[in-house]
N, C-alpha and C positions, 0 to 999 in steps of 0.2 A: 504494500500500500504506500504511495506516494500520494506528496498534494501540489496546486499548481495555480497561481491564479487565473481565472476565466476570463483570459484575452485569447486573441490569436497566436497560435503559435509560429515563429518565424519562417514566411514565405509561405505560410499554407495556402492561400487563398491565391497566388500566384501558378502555383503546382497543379492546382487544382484544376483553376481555368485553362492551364497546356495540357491536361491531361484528356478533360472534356474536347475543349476544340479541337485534338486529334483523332479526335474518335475511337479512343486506345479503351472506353466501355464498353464497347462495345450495343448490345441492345439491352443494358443496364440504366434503362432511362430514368429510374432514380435515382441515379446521382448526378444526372443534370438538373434536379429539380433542387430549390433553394439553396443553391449554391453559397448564397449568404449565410446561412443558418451553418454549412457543412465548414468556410473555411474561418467564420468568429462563434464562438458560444455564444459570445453575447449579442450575439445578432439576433440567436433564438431564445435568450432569455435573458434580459438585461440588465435581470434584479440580481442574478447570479456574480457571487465574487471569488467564488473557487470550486476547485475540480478536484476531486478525490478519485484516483484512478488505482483498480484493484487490479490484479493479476493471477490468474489460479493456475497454477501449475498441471499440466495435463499428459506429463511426458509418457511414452510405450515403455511397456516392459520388454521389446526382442525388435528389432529392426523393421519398422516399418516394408523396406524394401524389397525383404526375401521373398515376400509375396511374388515380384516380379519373374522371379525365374522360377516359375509353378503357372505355366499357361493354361492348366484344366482349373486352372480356380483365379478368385476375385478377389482385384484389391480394392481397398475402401479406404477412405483419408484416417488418420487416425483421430483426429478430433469426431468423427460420426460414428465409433464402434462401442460406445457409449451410450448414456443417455443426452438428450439435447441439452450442450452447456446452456443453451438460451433460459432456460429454467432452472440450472443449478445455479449458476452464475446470480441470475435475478433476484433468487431467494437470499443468498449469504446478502447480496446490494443493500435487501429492503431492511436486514438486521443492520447494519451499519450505520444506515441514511434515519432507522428511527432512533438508532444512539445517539449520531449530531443532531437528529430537529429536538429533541428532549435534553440535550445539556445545553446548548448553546439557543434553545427556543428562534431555532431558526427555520428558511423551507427547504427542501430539499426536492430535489427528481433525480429517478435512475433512469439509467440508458445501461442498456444491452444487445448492442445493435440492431435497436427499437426506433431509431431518429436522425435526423441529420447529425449524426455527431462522426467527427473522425477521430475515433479511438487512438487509433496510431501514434499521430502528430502529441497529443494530449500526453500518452504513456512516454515517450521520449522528452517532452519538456518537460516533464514531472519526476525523472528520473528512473523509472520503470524499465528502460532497457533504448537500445537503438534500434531506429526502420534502416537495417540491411540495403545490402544491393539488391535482393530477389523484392525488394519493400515490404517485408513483412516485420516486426518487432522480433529484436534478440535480447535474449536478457544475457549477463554475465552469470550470472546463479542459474538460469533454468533453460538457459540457449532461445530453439525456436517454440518452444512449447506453452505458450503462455493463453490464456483466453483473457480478455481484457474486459470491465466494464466502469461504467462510472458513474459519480455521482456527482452533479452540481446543488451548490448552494450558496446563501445569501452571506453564511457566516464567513469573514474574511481569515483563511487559516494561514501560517505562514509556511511559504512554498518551499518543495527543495528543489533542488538544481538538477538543471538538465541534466540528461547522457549523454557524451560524446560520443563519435563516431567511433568502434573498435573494428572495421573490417579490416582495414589495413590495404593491404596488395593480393588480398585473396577475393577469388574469382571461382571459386567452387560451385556456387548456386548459379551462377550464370551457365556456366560447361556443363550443367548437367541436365538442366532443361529438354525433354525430348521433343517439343516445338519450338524452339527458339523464340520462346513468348518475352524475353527481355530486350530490348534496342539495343538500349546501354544500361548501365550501373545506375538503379535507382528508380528504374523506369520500365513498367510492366507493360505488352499489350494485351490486354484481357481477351482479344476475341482470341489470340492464339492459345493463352491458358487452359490447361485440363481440369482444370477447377471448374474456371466458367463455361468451355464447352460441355461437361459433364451433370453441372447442375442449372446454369444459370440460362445457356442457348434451350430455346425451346424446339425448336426445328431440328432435321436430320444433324447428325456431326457432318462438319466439311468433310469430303474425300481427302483433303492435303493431312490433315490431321487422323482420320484413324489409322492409320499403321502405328506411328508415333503415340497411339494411347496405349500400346498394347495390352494388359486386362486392369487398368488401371479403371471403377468403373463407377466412382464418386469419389471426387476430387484426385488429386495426387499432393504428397509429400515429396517426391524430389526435391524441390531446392529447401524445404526444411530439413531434412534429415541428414543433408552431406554439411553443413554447418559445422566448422570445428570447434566452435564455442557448444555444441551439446557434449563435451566432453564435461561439460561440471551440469548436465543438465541430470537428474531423479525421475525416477516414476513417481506420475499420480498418486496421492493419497488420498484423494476421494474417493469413495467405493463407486459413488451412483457415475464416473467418468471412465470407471475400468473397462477395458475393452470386452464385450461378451464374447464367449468362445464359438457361438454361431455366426460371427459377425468376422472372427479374425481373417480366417480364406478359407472363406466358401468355395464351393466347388459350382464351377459356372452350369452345369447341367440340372442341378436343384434349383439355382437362383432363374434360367428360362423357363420353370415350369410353373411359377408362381402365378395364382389367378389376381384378382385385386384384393381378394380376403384373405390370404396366404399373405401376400405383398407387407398387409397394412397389422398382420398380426406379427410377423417377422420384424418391422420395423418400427413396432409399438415407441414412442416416447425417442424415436431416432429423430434427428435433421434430415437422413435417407428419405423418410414418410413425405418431405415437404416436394419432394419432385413429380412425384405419382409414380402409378406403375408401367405407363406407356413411357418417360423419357429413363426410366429403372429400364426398360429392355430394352430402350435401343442402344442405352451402354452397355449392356451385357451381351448383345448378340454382333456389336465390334468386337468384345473382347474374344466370342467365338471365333468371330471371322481371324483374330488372329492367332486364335492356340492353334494350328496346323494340326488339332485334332477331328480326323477324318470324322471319329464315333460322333462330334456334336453337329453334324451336320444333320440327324435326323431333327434336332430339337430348334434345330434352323429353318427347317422345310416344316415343321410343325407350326411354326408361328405365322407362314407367308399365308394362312386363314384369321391371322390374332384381329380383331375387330379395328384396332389403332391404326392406320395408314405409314403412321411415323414405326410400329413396330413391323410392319411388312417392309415397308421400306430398307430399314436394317437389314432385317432377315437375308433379301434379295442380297444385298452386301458379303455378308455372313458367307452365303450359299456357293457365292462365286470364287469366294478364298477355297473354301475347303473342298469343292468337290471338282471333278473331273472336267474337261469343257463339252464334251459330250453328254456326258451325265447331266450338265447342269441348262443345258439347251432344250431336253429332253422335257425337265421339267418345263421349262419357258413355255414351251409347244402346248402344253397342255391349260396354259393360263389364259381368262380370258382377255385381252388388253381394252374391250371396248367397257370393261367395269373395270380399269384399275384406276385411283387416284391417282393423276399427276405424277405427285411426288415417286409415287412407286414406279410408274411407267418411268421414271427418267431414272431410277437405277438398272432398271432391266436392260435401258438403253446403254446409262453406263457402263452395265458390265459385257457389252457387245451381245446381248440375247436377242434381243427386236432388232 
């Protein structure tokens, strides 16, 4: 816990607007929305005289990445194999924020990435840790693992001092990227991110990017986990943030069979739940298309009936990695194109079928 006063932090509102004008949000159109509000506090509250910024430590107990080299199964970011910090996070906020309005009889609001606030900017001025080259917060005590939330109030607390920059001459989170989602140092494009094409893109994933996700199938930790500041970083000691062991890697032929009741009892109290289970299989059925495992191509050709257009879609994707090009023509032949959606018709075209 650090504190911080409720001005702008230096050059946010700057950052903000180059980051907006290049369209590096891609189709995250709230965060062009009150852009005021996102680069001052007090723009969105202006009774506010300080910022209490927490940090809850969320770190894995075994390498987020091994997953990777296991293509019959599924990786999931490790902040989502838990319960949603959105609500563990909030609860510990609301204890804290009713301690300050009861000693100091002052007012208080939490944020947990609930509002225009930039967490980030706020934990680095407030001492909390540094925003990285990959731009995400690193702590010295806890590395990349940190959940962040905060609390504004009237009461004027006194601040501590920012974090300085410890990247140094290291370049690790950038070199490891498997889309090349950063420009330069400091500077993300979100539409190439597996973060946001996995949760945040509503529509097909681009063609240039599924190889590059390979079973990566809500979010990715790449450039958090190559971090050499997670060498002083701990596991989580929250229970309700512990990873469930159905959730560590899964196996992608259980996660293609999931109806929406399956879906949504599987991801009870997850962040996963927030996607639904049509944009859940069409990252599951890239991450098919990339295990070079022949056996899923039945549960490939099983979905190209799934009622979602965006999971046939996939599918059609899917089907063309793993099977034959004979085999997979075969199929084509027998589909009707004058009832396919668009979107589906223009993978069959893309995969030279029609």
């Amino acid at each position: 816990m650090r504190f911080t006063a409720a001005d702008a932090p230096p050059d946010n509102a700057a950052r903000l607007v180059e980051f907006l004008s290049a369209g590096l949000h891609g189709d995250m159109e709230w965060m062009a929305e009150r852009v005021a509000w996102r680069a001052d506090p007090r723009a969105m509250w202006p009774a506010a005289q300080s910022v209490v910024v927490l940090g809850l430590n969320y770190g894995p107990t075994d390498d987020p990445l091994s997953v990777l080299a296991q293509p019959d199964r599924a990786g999931i970011s490790v902040y989502a194999r838990g319960d949603d910090y959105h609500d563990v996070v909030k609860k510990k906020l609301k204890a804290v924020a009713g301690f300050i309005a009861q000693r100091f009889k002052a007012d208080v609001k939490v944020f947990v990435d609930t509002a225009p606030v930039m967490e980030k900017p706020l934990a680095q001025k407030a001492g909390i840790g540094w925003q990285g080259k990959h731009t995400n917060l690193v702590s010295r005590e806890f590395g990349s693992w940190l959940f962040l939330g905060s609390i504004f109030t009237t009461v004027a607390l006194p601040p501590d001092d920012a974090e300085p920059d410890h990247c140094g001459n290291c370049h690790a989170c950038l070199d490891v990227c498997p889309t090349d989602a950063f420009p330069s140092p400091y500077r993300l494009d979100a539409r190439r991110c597996i973060s946001y094409l996995t949760i945040e893109n509503k529509g097909p994933i681009p063609r240039e990017f599924r190889a590059a996700m390979g079973n990566r199938i809500y979010g990715c930790d790449d450039c958090l986990a190559v971090c050499p500041w997670n060498k002083f970083a701990s596991a989580a000691s929250e229970i309700k943030l512990a990873a469930r062991e159905e959730l560590k890697a899964p196996r992608l032929v259980e996660l293609a069979r999931l109806d929406d009741a399956s879906f949504r009892a599987l991801f009870r109290k997850s962040p996963v739940k927030r996607i639904g289970r049509e944009r859940f299989l069409r990252n599951v059925l890239v991450a098919i298309g990339n295990s070079s495992e022949a056996a899923l191509a039945v549960e490939a050709e099983r979905l190209l009936d799934d009622p979602s257009p965006l999971v046939r879609g996939a599918a059609v994707w899917a089907l063309s990695r793993l099977m034959a090009p004979e085999m997979f023509e075969n199929i084509s032949r027998r589909r009707s194109t004058s009832e396919m959606d668009e979107s589906v018709r223009a993978e069959w075209i893309s995969a030279g079928a029609l």
